[in-house]
C-alpha atoms as one frame of an Amber mdcrd trajectory, in Angstrom:
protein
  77.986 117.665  96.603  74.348 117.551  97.192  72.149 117.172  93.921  68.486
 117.315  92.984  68.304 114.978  89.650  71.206 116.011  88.548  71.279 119.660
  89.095  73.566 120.958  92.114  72.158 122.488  94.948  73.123 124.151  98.313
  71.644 123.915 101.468  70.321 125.759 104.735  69.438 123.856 107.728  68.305
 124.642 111.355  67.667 122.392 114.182  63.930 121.855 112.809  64.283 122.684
 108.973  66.248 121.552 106.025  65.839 123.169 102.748  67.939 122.749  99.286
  68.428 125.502  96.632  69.412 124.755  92.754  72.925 126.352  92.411  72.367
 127.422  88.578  68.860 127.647  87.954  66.033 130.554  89.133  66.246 130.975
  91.833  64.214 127.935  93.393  63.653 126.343  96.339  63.407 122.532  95.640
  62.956 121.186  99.023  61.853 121.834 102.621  62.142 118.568 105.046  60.646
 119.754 108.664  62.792 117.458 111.151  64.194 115.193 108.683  60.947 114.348
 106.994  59.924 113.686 103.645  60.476 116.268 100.807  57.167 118.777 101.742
  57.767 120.526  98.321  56.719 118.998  95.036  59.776 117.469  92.422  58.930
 117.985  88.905  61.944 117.310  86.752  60.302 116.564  83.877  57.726 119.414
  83.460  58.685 121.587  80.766  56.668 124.106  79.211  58.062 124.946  75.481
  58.358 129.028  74.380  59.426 131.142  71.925  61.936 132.161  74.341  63.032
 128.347  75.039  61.769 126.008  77.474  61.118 126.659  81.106  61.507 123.747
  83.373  59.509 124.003  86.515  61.660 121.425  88.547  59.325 121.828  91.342
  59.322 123.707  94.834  58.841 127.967  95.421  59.662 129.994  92.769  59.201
 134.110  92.033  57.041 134.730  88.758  55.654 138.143  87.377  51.621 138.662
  87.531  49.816 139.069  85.579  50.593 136.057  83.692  51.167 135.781  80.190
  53.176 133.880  77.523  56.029 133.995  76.894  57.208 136.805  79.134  56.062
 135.290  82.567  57.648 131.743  81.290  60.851 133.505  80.557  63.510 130.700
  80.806  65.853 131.130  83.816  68.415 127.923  83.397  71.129 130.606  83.415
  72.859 133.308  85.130  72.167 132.862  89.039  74.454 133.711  91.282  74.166
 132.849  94.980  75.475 135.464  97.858  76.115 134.000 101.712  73.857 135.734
 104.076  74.757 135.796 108.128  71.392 133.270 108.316  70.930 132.503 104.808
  71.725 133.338 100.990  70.601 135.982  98.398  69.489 134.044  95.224  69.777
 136.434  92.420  68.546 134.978  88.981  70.727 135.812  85.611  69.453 138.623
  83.376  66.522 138.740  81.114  67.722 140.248  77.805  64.143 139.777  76.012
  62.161 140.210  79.151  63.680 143.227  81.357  63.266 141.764  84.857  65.131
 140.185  87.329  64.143 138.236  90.020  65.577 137.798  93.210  65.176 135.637
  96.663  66.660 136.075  99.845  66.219 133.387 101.655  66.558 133.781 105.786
  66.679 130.917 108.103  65.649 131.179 111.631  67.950 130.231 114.437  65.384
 129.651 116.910  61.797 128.294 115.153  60.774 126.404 112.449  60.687 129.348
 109.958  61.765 130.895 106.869  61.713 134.546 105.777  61.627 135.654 102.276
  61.885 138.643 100.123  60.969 138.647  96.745  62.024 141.113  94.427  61.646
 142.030  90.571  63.965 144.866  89.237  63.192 146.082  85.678  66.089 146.407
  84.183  64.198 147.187  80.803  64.486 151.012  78.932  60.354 151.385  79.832
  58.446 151.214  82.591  56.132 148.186  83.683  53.144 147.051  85.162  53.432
 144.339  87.113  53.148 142.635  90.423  55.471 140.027  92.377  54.453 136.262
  92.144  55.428 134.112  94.962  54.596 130.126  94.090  55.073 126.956  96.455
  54.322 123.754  94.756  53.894 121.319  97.236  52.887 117.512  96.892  50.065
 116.201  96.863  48.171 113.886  99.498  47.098 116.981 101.971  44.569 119.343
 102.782  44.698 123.652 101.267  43.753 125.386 104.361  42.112 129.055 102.782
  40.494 131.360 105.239  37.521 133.295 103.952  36.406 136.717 105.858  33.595
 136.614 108.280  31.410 139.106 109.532  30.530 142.506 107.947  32.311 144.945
 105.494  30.467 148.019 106.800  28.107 148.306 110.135  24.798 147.843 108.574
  25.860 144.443 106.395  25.048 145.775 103.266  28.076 145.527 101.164  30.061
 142.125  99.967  32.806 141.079 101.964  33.624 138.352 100.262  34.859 138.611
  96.380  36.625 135.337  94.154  37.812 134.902  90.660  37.380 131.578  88.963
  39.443 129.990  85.915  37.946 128.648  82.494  38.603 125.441  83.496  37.806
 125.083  87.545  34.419 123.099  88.438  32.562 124.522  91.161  31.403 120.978
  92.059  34.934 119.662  92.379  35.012 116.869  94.714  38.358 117.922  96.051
  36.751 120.922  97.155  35.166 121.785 100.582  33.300 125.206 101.029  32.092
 126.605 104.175  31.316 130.510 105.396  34.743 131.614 106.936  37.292 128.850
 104.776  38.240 127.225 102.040  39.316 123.575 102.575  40.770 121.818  99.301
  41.513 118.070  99.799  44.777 117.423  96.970  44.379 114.113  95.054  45.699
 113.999  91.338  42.622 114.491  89.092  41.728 116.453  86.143  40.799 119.446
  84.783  42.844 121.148  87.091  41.086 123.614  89.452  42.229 127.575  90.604
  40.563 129.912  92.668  41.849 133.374  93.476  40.191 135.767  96.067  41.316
 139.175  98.365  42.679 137.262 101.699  42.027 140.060 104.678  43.858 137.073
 107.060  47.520 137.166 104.917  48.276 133.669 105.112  47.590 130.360 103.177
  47.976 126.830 104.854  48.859 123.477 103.774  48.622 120.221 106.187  50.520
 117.158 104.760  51.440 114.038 106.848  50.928 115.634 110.149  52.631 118.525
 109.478  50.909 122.464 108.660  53.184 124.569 106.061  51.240 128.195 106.553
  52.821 130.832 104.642  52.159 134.572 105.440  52.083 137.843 103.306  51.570
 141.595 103.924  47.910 142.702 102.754  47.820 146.112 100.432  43.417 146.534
 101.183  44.088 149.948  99.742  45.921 148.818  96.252  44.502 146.743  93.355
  45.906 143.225  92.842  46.472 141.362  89.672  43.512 138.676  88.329  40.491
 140.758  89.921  42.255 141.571  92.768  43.028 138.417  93.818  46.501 138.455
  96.618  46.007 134.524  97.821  45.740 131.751  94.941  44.911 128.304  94.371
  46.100 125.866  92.036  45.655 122.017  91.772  46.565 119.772  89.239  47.019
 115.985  88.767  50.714 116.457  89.868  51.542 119.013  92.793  49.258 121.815
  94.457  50.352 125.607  94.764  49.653 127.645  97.037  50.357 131.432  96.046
  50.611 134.637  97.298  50.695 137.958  95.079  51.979 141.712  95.843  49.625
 144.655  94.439  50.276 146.074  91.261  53.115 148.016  90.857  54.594 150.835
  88.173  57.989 150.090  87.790  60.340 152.688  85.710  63.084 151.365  84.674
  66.485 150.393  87.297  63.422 150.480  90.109  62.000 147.189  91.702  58.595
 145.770  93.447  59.511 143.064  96.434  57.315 141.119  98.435  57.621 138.893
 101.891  56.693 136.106 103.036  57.244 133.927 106.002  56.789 130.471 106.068
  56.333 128.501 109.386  56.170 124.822 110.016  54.227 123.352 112.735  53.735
 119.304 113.718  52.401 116.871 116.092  48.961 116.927 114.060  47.031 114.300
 113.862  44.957 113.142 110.414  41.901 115.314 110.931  38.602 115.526 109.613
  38.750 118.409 106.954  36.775 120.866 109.094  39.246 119.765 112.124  42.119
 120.768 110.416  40.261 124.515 109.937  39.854 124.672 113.849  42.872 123.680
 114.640  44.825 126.137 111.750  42.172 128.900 112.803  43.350 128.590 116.498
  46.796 128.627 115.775  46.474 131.653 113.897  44.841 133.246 116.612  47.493
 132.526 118.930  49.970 133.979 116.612  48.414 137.056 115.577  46.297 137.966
 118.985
């Protein structure tokens, strides 16, 4: 039986991707090995952050949170209660119940046959008495030793140039004059290396996708855009986050009122490419730029 420190997991494989699931915790992904690679996902076993609810172990990899975040209710322990349900190309990861909380999360994870890519639906189903507020949360901590890949929009918001088409929202604790960071007019580059304070930046992504390159290989993960709804943390649907363990890269659904026995989901797809060389940071944004041009045009 396959493990990850100690906990039992089950597995999905293709001819180009390998992932693991925990059997009895989240759900959560813990790894994702392109061609029998190294682990691309970060492994935390021993982060644990203590609530009044209990503690809630990270262990590492993609996980589903609610936005906005707050404590204790998006840190709501889920060591208990999953159950996992065999898809045709996959399996439905459905996390236990949250008696204190009122939402449940859910992942269904599908594996392509015939590429290097994953499909996943997020959903959060209130199962409180009340309606809610909230928004769905997708998070992939990866390791560190890579290059963030964020693309910023370019060219004007309205015909005469006169309005912003660019908007971000910073965190107490992120330093504009990180040296991790790279700024230019159309991207975001973010070089990971364990350092402290840890840095997040949040911003309105018009592309739908996030990238991470890591030992010659690009993780790029897409999402739907909502331009028309309002987004949690300023409007923020593409996040951030860097610490002095693993990065995260993470993607967030609009806003959503949810009465009570109704649910908010969100997709994403995640794609793996390789044969990339190291590059030079602004490199790697030509070469991610061009391959989502030939994906999307």
């Amino acid at each position: 039986m396959n493990s990850f420190y100690g906990q039992p997991t089950q597995s999905l494989s293709s001819e180009w991707l390998s992932l693991e699931i925990l059997e009895n915790v989240g759900p959560r992904i813990v790894r994702l090995s392109y061609q029998g690679s190294a682990n691309l996902l970060a492994e935390l076993p021993d982060f644990v952050v203590p609530t009044v609810l209990g503690d809630y172990h990270f262990w590492g990899g993609h996980r589903l949170w609610q936005a906005p975040e707050a404590m204790p209710r998006t840190y709501c322990p889920d060591d208990k209660g999953l159950t996992i349900t065999s898809l045709e190309d996959g399996l439905l990861l459905e996390g236990g119940p949250e008696p204190q909380i009122g939402i449940r999360k859910s992942i269904e994870v599908r594996l392509s046959a015939d590429k290097p890519e994953v499909r996943l639906v997020h959903t959060l189903t209130n199962q409180s008495q009340w309606p809610v507020e909230l928004a769905p949360w997708s998070i992939t901590q990866l390791r560190l030793g890579g290059i963030v890949i964020a693309p910023l929009p370019a060219g004007n918001s309205d015909p005469n140039g006169l309005l912003p088409n660019r908007q971000l929202s910073l965190w107490p604790y992120t330093r504009l004059h990180d040296p991790r960071l790279h700024w230019d007019d159309d991207v975001i580059l973010f070089k990971t290396y364990a350092l402290l304070p840890a840095f997040k930046i949040g911003y309105f992504s018009r592309h739908g996708w996030l990238a991470y390159w890591l030992d010659g290989v690009l993780f790029r993960k897409t999402f739907n855009i909502f331009p028309e709804r309002f987004h949690p943390d300023g409007n923020c649907n593409a996040e951030i986050y860097c610490n002095d363990q693993f990065v995260e890269l993470e993607s967030l659904a609009p806003l959503t009122r949810i009465e009570p026995g109704e649910k908010a989901q969100a997709t994403e797809v995640w794609e793996l490419f390789d044969r990339l060389e190291q590059p030079f940071l602004v490199d790697v944004a030509e070469r991610v730029a061009r391959l989502a041009f030939e994906k999307d045009g």
